[in-house]
Legacy VTK file of the C-alpha trace (Angstrom):
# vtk DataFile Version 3.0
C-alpha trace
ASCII
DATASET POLYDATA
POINTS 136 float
-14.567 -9.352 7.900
-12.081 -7.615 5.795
-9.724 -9.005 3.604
-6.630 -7.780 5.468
-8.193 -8.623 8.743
-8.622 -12.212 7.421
-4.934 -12.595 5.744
-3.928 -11.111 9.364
-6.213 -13.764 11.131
-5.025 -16.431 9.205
-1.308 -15.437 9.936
-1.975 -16.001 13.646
-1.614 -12.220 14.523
-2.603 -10.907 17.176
-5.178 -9.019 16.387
-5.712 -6.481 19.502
-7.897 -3.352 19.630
-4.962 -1.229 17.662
-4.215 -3.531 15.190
-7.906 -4.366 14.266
-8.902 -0.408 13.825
-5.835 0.037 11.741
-6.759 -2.814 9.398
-10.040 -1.646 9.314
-8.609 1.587 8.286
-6.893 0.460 5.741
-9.452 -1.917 4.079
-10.627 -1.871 0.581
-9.857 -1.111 -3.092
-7.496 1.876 -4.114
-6.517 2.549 -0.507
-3.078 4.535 -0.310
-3.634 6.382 2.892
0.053 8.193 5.047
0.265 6.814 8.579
-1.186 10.061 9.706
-4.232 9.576 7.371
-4.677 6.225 8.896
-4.199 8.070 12.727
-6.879 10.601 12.331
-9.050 7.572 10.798
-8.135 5.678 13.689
-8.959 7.765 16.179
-12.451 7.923 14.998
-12.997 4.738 15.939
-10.601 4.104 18.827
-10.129 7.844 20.603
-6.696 5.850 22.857
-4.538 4.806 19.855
-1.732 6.782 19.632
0.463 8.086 16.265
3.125 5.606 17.669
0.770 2.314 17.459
-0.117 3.506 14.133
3.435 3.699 13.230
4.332 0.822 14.808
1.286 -1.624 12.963
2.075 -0.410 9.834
5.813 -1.080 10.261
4.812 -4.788 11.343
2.138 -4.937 8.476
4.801 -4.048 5.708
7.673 -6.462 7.157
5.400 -9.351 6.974
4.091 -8.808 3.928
0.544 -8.021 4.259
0.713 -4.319 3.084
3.211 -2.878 1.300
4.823 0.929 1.351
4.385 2.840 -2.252
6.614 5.653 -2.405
5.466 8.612 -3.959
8.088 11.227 -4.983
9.460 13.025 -1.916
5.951 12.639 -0.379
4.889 10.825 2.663
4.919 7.129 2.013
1.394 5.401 1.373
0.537 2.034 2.867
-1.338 -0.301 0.314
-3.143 -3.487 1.727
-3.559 -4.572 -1.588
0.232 -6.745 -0.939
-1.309 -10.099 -2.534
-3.099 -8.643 -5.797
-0.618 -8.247 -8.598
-1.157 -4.430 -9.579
0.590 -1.329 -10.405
0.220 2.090 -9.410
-0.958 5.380 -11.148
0.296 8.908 -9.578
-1.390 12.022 -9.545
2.230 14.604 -9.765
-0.064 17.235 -8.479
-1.786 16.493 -5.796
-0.632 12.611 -5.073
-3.688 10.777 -5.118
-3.236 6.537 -6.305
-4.586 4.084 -7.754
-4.084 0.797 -8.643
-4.103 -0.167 -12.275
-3.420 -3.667 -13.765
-2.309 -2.936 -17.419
-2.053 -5.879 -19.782
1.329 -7.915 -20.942
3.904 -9.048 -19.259
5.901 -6.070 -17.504
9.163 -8.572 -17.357
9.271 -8.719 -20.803
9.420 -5.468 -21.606
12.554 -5.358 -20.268
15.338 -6.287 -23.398
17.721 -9.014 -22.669
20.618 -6.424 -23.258
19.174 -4.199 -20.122
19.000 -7.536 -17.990
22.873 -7.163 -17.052
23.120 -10.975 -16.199
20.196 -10.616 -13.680
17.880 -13.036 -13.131
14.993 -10.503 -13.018
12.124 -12.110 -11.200
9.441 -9.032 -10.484
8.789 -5.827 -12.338
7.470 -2.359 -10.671
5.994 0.060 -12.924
4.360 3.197 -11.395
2.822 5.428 -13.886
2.290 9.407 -13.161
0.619 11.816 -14.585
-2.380 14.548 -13.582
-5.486 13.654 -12.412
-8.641 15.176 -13.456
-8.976 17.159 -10.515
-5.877 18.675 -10.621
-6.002 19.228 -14.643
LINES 1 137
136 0 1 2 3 4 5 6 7 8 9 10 11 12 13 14 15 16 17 18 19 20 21 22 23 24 25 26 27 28 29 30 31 32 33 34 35 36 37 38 39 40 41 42 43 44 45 46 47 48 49 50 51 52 53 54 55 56 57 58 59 60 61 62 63 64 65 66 67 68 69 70 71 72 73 74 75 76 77 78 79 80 81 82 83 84 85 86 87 88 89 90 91 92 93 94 95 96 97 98 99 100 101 102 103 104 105 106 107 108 109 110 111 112 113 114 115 116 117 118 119 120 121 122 123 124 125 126 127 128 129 130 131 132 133 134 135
């Protein structure tokens, strides 16, 4: 069984038809697929799902945490079901392939007191972009 599937399990969600092929989908390590990537890989497996259901799982996924929505510069949003493993992510500009990366440090403390502006800063994002080789 798949990691999300098992987080999902856990949970108590209902796990019907739909929401197990879009899981599925969305299983493993550097996954960043667009809800229509994850429909045509749906489909494959479950010909009756419609783009809605997709839509709709993914929607559910992100609001309870199991996958989260990485936003990629104007592009179509990417759903990541790596939610529970502390990562970053590392953007091709040209053709908008990720991945995660887990750089070293502590990203909270690269932030100066001074920039803080009285916050209590509790999480740091830091997406990196560049070219990938096939783009180069």
């Amino acid at each position: 069984m798949s990691d999300l599937l098992e987080r999902l399990r856990e949970r108590g969600w209902r796990l019907t038809a739909q929401r197990r092929v879009v899981a599925e989908v969305l299983d493993g390590e550097h996954v960043h697929l667009t809800a229509d990537e994850v429909h045509a890989r749906a489909i494959a497996r479950l010909p009756e799902i419609s783009r809605a259901t997709v839509y709709n799982t993914l929607g559910e996924m992100v609001t309870i945490g199991e996958v989260t929505e990485v936003a990629t510069d104007g592009r179509a949003k990417r759903y990541d079901p790596n939610a529970h493993q502390p990562h970053q992510h590392l953007i091709c500009t040209g053709c908008g392939t990720v991945r995660d990366v887990h750089p070293h440090g502590d990203l909270l403390a690269a932030l100066p007191a001074g920039e803080r502006f009285g916050f209590t800063v509790a999480t740091a994002e830091v997406t990196y972009r560049g070219v990938c080789p096939d783009c180069a």
